[in-house]
DOROMAR-252549 format. One record per residue: residue number from 1; residue in three letters; chain; x, y, z of N, C-alpha, C, CB in turn. Coordinates in steps of 0.1 Angstrom, whole numbers, always signed. Glycine has a CB too. Example, Ala and Ser with C-alpha at 12.3 -4.5 7.8 and 13.67 -1.06 7.14 Angstrom:
2
(1 Ala A (+132 -57 +78) (+123 -45 +78) (+132 -33 +78) (+113 -45 +90))
(2 Ser A (+128 -22 +71) (+137 -11 +71) (+129 +0 +79) (+141 -6 +57))
//
This chain:
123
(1 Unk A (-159 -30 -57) (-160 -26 -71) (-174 -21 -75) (-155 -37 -80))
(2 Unk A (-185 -31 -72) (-197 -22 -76) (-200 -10 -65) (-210 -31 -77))
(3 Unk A (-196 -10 -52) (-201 +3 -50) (-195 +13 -57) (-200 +6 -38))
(4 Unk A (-182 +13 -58) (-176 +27 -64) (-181 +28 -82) (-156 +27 -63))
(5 Unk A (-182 +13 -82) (-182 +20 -103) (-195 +14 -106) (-167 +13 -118))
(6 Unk A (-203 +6 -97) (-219 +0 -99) (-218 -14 -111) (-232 +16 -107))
(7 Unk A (-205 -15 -106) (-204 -34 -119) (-196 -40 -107) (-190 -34 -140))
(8 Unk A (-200 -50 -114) (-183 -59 -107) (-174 -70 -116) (-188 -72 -94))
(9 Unk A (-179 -58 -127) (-168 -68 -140) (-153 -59 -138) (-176 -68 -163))
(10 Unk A (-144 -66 -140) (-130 -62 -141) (-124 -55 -152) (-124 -71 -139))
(11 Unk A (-132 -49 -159) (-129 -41 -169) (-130 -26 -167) (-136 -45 -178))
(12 Unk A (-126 -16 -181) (-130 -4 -183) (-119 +5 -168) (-150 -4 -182))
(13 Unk A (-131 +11 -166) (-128 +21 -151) (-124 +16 -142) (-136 +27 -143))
(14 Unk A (-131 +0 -142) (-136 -3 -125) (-123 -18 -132) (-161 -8 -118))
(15 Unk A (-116 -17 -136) (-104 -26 -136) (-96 -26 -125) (-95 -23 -146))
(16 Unk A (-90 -38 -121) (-79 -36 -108) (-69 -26 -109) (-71 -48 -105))
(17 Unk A (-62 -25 -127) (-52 -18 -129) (-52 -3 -135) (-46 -27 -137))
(18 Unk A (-70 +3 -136) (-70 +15 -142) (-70 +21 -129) (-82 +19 -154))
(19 Unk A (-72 +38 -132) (-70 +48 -123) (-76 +59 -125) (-58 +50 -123))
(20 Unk A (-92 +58 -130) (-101 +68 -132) (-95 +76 -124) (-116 +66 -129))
(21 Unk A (-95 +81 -116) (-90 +98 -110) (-78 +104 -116) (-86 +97 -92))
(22 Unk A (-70 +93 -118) (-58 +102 -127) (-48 +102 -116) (-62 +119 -133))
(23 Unk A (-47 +96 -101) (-37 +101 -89) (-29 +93 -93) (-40 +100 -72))
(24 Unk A (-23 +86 -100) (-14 +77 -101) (-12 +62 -89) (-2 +87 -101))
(25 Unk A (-26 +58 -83) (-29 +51 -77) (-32 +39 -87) (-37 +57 -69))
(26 Unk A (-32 +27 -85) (-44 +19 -93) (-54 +15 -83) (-40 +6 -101))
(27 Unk A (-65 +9 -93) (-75 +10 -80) (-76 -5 -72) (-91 +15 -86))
(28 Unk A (-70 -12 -77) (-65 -26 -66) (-58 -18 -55) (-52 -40 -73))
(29 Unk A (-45 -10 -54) (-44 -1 -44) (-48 +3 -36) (-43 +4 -44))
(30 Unk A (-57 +11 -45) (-68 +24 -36) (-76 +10 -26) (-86 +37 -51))
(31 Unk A (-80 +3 -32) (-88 -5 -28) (-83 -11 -14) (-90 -14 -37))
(32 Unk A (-67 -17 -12) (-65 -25 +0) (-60 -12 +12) (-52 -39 -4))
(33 Unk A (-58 -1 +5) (-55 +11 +12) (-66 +20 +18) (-48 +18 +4))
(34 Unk A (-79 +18 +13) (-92 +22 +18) (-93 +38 +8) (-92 +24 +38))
(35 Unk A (-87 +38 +0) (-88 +50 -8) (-102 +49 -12) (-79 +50 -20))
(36 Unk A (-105 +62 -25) (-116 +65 -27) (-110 +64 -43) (-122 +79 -20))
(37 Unk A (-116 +55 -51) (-109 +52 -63) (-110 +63 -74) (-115 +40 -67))
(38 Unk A (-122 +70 -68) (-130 +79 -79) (-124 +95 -74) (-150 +77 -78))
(39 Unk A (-122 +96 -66) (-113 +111 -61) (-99 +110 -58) (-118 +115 -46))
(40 Unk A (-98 +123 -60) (-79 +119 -54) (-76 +123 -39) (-65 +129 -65))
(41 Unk A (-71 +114 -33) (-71 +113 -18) (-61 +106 -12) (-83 +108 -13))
(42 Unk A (-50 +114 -12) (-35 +110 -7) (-34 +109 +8) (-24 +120 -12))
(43 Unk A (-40 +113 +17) (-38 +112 +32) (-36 +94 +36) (-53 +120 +40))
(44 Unk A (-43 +84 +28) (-36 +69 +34) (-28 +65 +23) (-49 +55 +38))
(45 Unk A (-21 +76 +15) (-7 +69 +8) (+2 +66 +22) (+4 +83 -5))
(46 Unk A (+12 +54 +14) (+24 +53 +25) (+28 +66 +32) (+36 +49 +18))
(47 Unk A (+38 +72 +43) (+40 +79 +42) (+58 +81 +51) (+26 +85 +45))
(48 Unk A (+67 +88 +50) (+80 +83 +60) (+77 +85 +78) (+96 +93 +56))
(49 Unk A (+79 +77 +80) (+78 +72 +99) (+88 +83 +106) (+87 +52 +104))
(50 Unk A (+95 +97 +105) (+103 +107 +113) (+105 +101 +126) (+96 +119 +115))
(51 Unk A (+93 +100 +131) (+95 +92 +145) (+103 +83 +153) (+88 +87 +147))
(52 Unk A (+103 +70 +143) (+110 +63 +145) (+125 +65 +138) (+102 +52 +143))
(53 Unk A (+139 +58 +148) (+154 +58 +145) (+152 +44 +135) (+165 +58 +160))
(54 Unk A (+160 +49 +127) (+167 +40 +112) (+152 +47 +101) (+168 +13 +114))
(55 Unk A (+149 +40 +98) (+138 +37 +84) (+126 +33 +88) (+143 +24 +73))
(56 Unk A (+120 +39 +86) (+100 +33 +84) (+90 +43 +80) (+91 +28 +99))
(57 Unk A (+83 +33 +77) (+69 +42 +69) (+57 +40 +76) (+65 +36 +53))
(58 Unk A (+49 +42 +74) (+31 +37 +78) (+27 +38 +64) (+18 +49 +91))
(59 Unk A (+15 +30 +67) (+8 +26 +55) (-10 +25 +60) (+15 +9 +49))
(60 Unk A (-15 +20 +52) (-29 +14 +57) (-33 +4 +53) (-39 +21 +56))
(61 Unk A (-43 -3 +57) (-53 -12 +52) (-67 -14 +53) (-49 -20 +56))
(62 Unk A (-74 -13 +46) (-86 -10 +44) (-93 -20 +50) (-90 -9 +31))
(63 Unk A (-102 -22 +64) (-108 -32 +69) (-118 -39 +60) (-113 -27 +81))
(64 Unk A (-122 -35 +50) (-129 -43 +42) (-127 -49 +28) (-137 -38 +41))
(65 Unk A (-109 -49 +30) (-103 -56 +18) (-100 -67 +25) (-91 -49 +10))
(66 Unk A (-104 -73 +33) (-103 -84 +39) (-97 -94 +27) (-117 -88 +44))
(67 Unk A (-96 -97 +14) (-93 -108 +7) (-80 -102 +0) (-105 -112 -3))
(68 Unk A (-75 -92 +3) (-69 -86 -1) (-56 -86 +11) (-77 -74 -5))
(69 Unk A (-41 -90 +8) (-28 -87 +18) (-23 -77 +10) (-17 -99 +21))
(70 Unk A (-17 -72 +17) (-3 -60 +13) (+12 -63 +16) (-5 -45 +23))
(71 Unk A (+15 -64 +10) (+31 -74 +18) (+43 -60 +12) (+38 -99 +5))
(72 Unk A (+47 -62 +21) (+63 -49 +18) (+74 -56 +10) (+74 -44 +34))
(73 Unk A (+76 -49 +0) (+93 -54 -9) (+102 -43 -8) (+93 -58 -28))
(74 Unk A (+115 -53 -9) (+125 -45 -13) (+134 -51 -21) (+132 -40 -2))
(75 Unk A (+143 -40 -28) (+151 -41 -42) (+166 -34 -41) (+142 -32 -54))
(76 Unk A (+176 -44 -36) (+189 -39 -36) (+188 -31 -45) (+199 -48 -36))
(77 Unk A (+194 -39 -57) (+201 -33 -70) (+190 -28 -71) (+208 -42 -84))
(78 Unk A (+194 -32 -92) (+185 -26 -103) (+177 -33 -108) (+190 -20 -112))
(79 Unk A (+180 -48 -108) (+174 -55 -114) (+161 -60 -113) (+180 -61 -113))
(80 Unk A (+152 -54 -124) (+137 -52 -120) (+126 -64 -116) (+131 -46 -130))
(81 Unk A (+136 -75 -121) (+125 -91 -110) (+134 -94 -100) (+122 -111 -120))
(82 Unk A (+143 -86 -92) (+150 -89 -80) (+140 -85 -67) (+165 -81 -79))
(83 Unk A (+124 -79 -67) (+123 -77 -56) (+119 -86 -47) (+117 -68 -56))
(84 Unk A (+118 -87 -36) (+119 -97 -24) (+114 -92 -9) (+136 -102 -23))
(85 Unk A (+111 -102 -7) (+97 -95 +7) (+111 -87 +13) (+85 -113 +24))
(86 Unk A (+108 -77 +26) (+113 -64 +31) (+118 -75 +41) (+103 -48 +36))
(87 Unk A (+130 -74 +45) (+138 -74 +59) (+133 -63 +67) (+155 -72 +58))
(88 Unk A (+124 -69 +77) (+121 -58 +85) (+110 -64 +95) (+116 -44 +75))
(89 Unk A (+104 -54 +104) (+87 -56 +108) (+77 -46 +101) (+85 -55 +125))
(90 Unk A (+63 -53 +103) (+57 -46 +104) (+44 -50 +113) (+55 -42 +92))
(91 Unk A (+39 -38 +116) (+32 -39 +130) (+21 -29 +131) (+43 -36 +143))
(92 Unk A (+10 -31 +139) (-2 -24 +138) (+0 -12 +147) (-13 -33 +142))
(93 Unk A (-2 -4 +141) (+6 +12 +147) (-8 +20 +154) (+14 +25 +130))
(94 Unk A (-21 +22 +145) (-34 +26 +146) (-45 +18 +147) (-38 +32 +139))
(95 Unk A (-51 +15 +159) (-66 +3 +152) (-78 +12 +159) (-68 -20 +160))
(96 Unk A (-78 +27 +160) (-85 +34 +164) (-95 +35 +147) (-76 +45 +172))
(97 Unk A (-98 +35 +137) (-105 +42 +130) (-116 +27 +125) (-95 +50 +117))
(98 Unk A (-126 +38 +123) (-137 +25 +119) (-131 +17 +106) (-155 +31 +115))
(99 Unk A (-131 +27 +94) (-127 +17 +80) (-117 +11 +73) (-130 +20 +71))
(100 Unk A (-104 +17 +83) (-91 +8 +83) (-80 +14 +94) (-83 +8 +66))
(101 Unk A (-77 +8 +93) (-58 +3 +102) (-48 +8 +93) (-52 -16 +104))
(102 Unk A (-39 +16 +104) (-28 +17 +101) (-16 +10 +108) (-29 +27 +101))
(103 Unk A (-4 +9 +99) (+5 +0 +102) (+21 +4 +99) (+1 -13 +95))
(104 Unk A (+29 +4 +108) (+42 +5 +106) (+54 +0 +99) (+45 +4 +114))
(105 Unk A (+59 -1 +91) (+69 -10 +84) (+82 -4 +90) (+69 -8 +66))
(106 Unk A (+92 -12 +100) (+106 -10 +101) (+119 -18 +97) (+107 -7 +111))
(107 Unk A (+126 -14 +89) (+133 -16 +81) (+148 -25 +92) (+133 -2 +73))
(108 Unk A (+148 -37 +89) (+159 -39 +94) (+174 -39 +90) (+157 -46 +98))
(109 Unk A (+180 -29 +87) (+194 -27 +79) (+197 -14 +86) (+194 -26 +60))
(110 Unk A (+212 -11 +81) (+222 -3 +88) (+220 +9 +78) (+238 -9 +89))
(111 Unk A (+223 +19 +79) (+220 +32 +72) (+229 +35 +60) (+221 +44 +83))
(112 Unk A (+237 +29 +61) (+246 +25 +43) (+240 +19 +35) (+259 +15 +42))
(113 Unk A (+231 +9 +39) (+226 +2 +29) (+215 +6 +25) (+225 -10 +30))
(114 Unk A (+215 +9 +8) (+202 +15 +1) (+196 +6 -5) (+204 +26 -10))
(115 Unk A (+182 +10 -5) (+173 +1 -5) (+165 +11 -17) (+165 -4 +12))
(116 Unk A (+153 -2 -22) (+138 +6 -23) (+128 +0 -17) (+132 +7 -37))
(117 Unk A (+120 +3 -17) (+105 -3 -11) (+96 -4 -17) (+99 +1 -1))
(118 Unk A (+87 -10 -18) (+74 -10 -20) (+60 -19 -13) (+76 -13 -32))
(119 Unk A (+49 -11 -14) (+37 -22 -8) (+35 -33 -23) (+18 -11 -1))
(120 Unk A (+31 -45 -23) (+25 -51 -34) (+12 -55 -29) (+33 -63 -41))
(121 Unk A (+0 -57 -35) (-11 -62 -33) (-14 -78 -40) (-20 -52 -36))
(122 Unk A (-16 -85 -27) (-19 -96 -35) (-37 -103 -29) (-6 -107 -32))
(123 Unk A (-41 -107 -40) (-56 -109 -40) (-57 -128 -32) (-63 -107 -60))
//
């Protein structure tokens, strides 16, 4: 937090939950994802896995959010406090880059069943 916004109070800009750039990121996000809180820079958003058969994504993790996990959910229905850690793996896909890792999420279910996903960050 102080390098990007020069505080380390949790307020204003440099809040976990604002989004000075405007990418629709927050910056706890940007943060466990190795983003740049203050630019907009979508290349380590999630992104879909083509590669792999059934369902997966890659993601990243910022080697220096070390205090920071990323855990995958998913949400049968609709019901918006039903989400629940992902049936699935995930697995270290890239450990080639100096300031984070990338990682695979695959989905374990049959291709009828619709899902949502999401990464959550927990501190």
């Amino acid at each position: 937090r102080e390098e990007a916004f020069g505080t380390i109070d949790n307020s204003g800009n440099a809040a976990d939950f604002a989004d000075p750039d405007g990418d629709r990121t927050v910056n706890l996000m940007e943060r466990a994802l190795g983003m740049n809180p203050n630019g907009r820079d979508s290349g380590k958003l999630p992104a879909i896995d083509a590669m792999v058969p059934g369902f997966a994504f890659t993601f990243t993790k910022s080697r220096s959010a070390t205090d920071l996990t990323i855990v995958v959910e998913e949400l049968s229905g609709m019901a918006p406090n039903s989400w629940m850690n992902a049936n699935g793996t995930t697995e270290l896909s890239d450990d080639s880059h100096v300031d984070f890792q990338r990682f695979r999420f695959t989905a374990a279910q049959s291709p009828a069943t619709r899902k949502f996903y999401r990464l959550r960050v927990l501190p």
